[in-house]
GUDOVEX-744023 format. One record per atom (N, C-alpha, C): residue in three letters; chain; atom name; x, y, z. Coordinates in Angstrom, 3 decimals, decimal comma, always signed. Example, Ala and Ser with C-alpha at 12.3 -4.5 7.8 and 13.67 -1.06 7.14 Angstrom:
<rolos>
ala / A / N / +13,190 / -5,690 / +7,800
ala / A / CA / +12,300 / -4,500 / +7,800
ala / A / C / +13,200 / -3,300 / +7,800
ser / A / N / +12,850 / -2,250 / +7,080
ser / A / CA / +13,670 / -1,060 / +7,140
ser / A / C / +12,900 / +0,030 / +7,870
</rolos>
This chain:
<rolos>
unk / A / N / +0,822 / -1,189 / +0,000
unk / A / CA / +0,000 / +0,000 / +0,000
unk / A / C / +0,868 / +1,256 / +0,000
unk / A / N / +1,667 / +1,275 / +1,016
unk / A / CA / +3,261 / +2,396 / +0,890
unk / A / C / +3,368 / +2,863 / -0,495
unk / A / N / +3,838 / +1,774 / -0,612
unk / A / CA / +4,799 / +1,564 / -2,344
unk / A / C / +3,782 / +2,358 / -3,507
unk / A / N / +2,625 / +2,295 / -3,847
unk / A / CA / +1,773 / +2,940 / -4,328
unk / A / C / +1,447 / +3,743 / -4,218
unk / A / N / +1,603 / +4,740 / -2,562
unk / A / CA / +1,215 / +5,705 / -2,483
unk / A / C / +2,242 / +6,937 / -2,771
unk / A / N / +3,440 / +6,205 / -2,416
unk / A / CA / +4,915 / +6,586 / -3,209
unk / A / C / +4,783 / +6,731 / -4,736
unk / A / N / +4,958 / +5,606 / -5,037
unk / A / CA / +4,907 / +5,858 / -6,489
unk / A / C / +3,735 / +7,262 / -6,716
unk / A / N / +2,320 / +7,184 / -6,783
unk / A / CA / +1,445 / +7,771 / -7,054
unk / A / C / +2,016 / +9,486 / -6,532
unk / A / N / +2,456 / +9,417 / -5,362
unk / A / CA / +2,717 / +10,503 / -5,195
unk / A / C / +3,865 / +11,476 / -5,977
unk / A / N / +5,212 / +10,338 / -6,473
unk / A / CA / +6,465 / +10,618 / -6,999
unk / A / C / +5,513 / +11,046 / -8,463
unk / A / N / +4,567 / +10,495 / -9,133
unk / A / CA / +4,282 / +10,727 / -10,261
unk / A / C / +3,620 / +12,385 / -10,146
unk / A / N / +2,575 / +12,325 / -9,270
unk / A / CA / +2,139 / +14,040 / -9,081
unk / A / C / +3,265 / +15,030 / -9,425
unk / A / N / +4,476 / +14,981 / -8,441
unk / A / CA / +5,381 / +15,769 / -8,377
unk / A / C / +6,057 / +15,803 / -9,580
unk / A / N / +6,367 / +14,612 / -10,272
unk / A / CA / +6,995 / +14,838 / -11,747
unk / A / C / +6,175 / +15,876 / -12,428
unk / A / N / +4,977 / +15,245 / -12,700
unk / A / CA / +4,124 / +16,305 / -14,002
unk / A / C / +3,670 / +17,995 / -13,174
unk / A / N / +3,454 / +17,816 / -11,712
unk / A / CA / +3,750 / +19,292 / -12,075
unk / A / C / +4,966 / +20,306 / -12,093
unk / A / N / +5,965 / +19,550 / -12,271
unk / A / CA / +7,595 / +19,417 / -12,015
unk / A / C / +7,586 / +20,109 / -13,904
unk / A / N / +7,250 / +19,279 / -14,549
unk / A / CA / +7,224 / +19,599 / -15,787
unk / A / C / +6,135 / +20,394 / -16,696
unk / A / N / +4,773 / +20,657 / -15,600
unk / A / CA / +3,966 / +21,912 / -15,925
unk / A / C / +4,561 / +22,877 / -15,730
unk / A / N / +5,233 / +23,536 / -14,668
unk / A / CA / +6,616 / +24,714 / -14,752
unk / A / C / +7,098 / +24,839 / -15,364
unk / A / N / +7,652 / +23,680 / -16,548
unk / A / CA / +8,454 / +23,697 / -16,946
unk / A / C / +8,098 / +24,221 / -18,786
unk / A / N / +7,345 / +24,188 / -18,914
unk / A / CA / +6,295 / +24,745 / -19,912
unk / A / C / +6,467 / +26,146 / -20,676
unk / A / N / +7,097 / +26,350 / -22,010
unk / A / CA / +7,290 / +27,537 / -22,104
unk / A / C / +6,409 / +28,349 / -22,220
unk / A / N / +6,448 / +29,767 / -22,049
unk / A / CA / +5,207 / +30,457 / -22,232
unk / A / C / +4,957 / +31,599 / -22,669
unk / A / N / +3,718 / +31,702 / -23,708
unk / A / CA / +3,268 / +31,694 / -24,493
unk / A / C / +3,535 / +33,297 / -24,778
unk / A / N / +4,026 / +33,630 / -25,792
unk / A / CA / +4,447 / +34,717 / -26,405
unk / A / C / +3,150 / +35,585 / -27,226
unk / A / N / +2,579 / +37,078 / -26,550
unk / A / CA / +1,126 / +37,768 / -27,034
unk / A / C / +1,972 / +38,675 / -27,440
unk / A / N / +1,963 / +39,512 / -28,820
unk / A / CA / +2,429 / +40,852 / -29,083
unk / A / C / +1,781 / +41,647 / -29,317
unk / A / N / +1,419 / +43,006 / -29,088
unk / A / CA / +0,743 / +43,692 / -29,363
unk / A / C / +0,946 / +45,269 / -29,704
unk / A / N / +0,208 / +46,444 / -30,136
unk / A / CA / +1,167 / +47,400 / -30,650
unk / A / C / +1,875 / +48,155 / -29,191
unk / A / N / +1,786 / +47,471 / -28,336
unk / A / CA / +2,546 / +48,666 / -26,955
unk / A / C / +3,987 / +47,969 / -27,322
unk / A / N / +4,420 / +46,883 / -28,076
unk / A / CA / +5,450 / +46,342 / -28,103
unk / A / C / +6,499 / +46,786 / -29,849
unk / A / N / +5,198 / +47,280 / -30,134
unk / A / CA / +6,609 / +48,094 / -31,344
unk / A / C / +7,819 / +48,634 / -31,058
unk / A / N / +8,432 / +48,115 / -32,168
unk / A / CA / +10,388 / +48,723 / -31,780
unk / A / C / +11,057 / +47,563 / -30,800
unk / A / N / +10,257 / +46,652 / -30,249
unk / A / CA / +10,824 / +46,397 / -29,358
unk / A / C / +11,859 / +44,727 / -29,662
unk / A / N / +12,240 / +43,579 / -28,405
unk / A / CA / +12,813 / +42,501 / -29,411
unk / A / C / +11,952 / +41,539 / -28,033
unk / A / N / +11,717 / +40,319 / -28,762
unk / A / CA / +10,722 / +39,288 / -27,824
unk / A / C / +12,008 / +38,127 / -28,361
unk / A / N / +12,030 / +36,790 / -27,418
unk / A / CA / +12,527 / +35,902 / -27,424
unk / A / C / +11,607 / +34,961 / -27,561
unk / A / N / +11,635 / +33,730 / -28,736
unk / A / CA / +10,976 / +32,420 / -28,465
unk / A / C / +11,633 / +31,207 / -28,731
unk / A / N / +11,016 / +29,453 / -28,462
unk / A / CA / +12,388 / +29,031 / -28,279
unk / A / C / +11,766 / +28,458 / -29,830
unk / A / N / +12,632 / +28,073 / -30,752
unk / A / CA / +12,475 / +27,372 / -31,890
unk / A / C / +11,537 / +26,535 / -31,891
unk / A / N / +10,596 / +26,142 / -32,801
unk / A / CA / +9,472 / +25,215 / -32,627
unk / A / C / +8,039 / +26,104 / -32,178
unk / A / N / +8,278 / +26,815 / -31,392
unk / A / CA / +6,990 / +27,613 / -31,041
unk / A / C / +6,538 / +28,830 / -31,882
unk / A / N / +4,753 / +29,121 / -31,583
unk / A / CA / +4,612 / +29,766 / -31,979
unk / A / C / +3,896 / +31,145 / -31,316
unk / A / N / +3,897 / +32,159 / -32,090
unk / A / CA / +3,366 / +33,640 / -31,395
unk / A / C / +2,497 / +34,294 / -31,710
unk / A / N / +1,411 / +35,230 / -31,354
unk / A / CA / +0,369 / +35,494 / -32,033
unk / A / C / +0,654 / +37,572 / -31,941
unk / A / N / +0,431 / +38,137 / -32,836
unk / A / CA / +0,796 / +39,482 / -32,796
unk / A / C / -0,791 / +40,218 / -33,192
unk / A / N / -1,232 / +40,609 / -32,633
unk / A / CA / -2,732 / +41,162 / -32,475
unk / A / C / -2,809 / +42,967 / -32,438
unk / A / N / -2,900 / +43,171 / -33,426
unk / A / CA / -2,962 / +44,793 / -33,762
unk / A / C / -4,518 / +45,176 / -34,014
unk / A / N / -4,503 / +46,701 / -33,946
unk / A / CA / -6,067 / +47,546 / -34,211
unk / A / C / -6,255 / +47,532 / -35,395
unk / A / N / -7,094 / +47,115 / -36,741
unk / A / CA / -7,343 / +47,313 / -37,801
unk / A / C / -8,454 / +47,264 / -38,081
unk / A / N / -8,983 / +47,265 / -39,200
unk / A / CA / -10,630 / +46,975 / -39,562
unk / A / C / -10,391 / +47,005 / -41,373
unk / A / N / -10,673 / +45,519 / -41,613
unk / A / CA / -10,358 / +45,002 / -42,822
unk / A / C / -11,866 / +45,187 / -43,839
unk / A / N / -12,886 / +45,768 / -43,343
unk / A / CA / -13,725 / +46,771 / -44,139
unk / A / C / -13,404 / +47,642 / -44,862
unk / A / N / -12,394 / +48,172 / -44,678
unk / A / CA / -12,034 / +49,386 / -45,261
unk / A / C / -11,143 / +48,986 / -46,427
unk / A / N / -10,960 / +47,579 / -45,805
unk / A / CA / -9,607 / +47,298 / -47,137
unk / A / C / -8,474 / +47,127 / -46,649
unk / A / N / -7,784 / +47,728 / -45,582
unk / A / CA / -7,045 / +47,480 / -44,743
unk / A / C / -6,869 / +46,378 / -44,051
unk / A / N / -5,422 / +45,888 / -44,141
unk / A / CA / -5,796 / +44,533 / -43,167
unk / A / C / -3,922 / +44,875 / -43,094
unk / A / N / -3,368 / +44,169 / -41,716
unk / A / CA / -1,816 / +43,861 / -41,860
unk / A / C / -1,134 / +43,071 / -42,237
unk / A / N / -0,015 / +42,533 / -42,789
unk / A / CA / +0,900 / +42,172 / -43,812
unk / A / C / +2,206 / +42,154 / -44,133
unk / A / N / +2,575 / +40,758 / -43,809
unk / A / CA / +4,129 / +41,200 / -42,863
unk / A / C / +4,416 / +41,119 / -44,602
unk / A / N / +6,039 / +41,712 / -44,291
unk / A / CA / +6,634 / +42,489 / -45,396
unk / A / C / +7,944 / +41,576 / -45,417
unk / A / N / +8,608 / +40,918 / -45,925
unk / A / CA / +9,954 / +40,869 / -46,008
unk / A / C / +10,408 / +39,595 / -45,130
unk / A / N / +9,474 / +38,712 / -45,082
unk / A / CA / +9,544 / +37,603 / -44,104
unk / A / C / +10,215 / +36,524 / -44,314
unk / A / N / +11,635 / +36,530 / -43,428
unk / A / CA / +12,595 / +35,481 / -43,251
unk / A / C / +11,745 / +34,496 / -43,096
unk / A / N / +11,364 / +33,411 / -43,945
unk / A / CA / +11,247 / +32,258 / -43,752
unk / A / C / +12,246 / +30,874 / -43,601
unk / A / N / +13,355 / +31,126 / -43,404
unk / A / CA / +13,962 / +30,393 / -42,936
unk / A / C / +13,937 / +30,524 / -41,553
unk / A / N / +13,708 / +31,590 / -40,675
unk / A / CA / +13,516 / +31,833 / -39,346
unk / A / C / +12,184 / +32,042 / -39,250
unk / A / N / +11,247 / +32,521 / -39,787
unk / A / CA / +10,405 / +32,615 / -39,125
unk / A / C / +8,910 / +32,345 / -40,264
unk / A / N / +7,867 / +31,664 / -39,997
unk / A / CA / +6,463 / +31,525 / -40,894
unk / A / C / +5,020 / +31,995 / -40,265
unk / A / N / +4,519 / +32,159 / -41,490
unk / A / CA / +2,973 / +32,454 / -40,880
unk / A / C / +2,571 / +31,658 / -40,843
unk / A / N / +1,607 / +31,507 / -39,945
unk / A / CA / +0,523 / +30,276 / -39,789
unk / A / C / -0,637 / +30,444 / -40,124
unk / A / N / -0,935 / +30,321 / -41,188
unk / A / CA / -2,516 / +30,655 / -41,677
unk / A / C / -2,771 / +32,081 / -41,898
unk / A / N / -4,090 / +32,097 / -42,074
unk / A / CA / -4,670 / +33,237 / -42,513
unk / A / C / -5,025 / +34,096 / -40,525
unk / A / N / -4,330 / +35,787 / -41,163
unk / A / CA / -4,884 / +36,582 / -40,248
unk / A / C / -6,696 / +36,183 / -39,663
unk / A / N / -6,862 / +36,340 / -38,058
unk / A / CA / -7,844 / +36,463 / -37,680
unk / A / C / -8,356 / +37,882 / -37,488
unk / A / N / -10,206 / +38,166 / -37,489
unk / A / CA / -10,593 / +39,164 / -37,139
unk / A / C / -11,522 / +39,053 / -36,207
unk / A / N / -11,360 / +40,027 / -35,337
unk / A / CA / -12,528 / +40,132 / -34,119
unk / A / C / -12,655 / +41,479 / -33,768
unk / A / N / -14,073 / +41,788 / -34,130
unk / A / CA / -14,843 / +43,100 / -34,479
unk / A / C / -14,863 / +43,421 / -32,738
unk / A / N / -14,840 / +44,536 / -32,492
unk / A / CA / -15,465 / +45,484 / -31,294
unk / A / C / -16,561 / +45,519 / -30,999
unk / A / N / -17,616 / +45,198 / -31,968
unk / A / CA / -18,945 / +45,638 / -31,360
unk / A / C / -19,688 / +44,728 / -32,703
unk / A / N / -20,783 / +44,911 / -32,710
unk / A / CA / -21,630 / +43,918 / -33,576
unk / A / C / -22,265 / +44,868 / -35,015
unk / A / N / -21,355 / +46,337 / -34,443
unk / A / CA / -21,963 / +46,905 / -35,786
unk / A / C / -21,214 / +46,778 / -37,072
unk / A / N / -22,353 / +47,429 / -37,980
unk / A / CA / -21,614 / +46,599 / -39,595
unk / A / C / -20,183 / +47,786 / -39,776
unk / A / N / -19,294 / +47,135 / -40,006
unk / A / CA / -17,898 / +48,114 / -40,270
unk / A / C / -17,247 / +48,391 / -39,230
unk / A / N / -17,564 / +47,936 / -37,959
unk / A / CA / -16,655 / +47,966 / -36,899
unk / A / C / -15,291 / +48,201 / -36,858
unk / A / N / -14,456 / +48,387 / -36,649
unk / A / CA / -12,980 / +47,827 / -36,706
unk / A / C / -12,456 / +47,050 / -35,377
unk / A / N / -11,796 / +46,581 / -35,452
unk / A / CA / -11,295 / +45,004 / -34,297
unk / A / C / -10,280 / +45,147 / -33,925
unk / A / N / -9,816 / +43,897 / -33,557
unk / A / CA / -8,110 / +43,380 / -33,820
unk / A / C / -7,993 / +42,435 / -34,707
unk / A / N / -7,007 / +42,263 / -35,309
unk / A / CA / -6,393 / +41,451 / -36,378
unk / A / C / -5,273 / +40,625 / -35,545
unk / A / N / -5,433 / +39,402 / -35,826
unk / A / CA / -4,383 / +38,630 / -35,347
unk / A / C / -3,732 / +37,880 / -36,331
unk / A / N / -2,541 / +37,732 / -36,328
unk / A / CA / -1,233 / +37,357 / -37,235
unk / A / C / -0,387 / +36,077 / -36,248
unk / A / N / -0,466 / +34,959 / -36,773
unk / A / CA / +0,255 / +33,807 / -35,910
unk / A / C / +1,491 / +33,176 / -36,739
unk / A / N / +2,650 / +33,410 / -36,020
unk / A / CA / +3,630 / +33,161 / -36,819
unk / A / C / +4,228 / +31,925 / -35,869
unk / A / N / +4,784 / +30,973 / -37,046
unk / A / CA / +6,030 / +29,819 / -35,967
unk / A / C / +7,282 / +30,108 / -36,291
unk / A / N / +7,794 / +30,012 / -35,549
unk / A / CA / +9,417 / +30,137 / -35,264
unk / A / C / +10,288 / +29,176 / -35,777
unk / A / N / +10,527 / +29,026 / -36,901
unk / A / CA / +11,148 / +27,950 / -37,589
unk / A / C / +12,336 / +26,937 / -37,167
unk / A / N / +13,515 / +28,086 / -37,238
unk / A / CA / +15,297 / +27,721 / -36,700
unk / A / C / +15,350 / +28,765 / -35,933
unk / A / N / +16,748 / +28,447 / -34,964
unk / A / CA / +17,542 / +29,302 / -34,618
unk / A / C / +17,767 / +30,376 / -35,072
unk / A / N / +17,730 / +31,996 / -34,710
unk / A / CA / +18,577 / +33,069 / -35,118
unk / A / C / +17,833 / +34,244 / -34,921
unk / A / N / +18,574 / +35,135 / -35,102
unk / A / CA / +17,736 / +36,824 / -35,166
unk / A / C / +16,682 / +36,795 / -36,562
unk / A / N / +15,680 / +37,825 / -36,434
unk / A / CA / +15,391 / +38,223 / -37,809
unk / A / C / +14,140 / +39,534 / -37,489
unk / A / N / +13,803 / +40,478 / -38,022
unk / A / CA / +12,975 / +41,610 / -38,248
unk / A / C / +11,538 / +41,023 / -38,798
unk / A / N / +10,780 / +41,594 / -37,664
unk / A / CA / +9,801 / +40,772 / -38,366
unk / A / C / +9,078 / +42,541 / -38,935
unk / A / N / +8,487 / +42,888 / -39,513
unk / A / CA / +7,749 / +43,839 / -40,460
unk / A / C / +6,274 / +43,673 / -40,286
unk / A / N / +4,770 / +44,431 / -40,066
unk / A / CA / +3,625 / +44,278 / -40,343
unk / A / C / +3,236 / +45,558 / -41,001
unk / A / N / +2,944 / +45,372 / -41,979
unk / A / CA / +2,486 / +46,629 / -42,924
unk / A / C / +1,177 / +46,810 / -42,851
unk / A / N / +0,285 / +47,807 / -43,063
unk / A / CA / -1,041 / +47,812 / -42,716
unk / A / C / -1,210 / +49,046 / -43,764
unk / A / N / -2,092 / +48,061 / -44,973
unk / A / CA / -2,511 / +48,361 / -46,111
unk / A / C / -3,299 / +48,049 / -46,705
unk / A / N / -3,816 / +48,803 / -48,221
unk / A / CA / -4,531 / +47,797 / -49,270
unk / A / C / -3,777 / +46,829 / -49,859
unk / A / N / -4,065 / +45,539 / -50,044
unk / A / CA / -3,041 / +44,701 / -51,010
unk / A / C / -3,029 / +45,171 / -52,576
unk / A / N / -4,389 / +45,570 / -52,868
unk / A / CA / -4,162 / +46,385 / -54,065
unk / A / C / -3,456 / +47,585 / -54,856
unk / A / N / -3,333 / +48,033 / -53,671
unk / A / CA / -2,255 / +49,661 / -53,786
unk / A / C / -0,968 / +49,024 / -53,676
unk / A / N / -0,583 / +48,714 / -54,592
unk / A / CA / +1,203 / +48,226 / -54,703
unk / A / C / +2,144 / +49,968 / -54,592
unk / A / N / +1,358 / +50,843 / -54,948
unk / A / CA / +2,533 / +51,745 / -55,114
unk / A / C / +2,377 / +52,945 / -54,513
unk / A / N / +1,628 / +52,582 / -53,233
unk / A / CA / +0,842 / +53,165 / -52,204
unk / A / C / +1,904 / +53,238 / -50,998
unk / A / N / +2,441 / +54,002 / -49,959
unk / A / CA / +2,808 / +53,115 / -48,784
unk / A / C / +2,077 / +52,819 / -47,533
unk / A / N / +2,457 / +52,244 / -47,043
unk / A / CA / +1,432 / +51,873 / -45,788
unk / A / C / +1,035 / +52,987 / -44,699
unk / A / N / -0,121 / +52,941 / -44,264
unk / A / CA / -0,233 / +53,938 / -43,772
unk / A / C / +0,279 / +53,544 / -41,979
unk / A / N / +0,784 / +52,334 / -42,076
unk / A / CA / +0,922 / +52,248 / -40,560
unk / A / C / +2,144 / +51,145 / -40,357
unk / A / N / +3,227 / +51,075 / -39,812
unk / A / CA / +4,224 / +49,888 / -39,699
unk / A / C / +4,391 / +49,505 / -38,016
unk / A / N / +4,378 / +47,904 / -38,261
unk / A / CA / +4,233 / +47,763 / -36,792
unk / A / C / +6,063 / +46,992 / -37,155
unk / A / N / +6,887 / +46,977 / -36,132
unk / A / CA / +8,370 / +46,211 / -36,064
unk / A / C / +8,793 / +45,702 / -34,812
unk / A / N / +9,514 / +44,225 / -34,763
unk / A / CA / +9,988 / +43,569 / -33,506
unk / A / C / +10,785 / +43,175 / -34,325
unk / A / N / +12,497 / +42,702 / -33,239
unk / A / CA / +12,717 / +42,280 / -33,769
unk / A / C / +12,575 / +40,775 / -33,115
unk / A / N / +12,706 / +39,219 / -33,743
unk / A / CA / +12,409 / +38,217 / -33,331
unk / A / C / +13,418 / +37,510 / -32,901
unk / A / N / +14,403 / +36,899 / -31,759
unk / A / CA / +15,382 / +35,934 / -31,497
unk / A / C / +14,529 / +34,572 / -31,000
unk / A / N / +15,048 / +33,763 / -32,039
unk / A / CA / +14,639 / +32,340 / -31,999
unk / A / C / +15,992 / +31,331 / -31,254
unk / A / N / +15,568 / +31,296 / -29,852
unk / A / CA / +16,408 / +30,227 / -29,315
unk / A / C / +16,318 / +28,467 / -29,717
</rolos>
């Protein structure tokens, strides 16, 4: 009966030994422009800016090291309020590919206006441990 309650107990202490141990979870947002965030390779980050893609506007990373760093899917939107044309936040989920530095860029534009510039730039830079 000992022996089991040992064991059972040695097992508790492992897993929350290794819930600590848990990296955690990287939110960016625009109070963090200019600035540099650390993540460890393999993970991923979500960067959540003010936009409203009614207008045409939506953000758009620019210049993206994909050897260090990828998007994950398509930007999310989540409106402020339930009226029609709201503007939200936009969320952008990127994974962290390899090891190394790299600039990550969010442009906030029309995709149609190629020769337009953006009316808004968000910048971090990214170290992938």
């Amino acid at each position: 009966m000992n022996k089991i309650f040992l064991l059972t107990l040695a097992g508790m202490i492992s897993l929350s030994l290794l819930a600590g141990c848990s990296s955690k979870a990287v939110n960016v947002d625009d109070s963090m422009n200019g600035q540099t965030i650390t993540v460890n390779a393999g993970a991923t980050f979500e960067v959540s800016l003010a936009g409203n893609p009614t207008t045409g506007y939506n953000w758009y990373a620019a210049n993206l090291d994909e050897t260090i760093l990828s998007q994950s899917g398509e930007a999310d939107f989540k409106a402020d309020s339930s009226a029609i044309g709201a503007g939200g936040i936009i969320t952008n989920s990127f994974k962290a590919e390899a090891t190394g530095t790299t600039t990550l860029t969010l442009e906030y534009k029309r995709a149609w206006e190629t020769d337009v510039e953006p009316i808004q730039l968000f910048t971090i830079t990214v170290v992938v441990e």
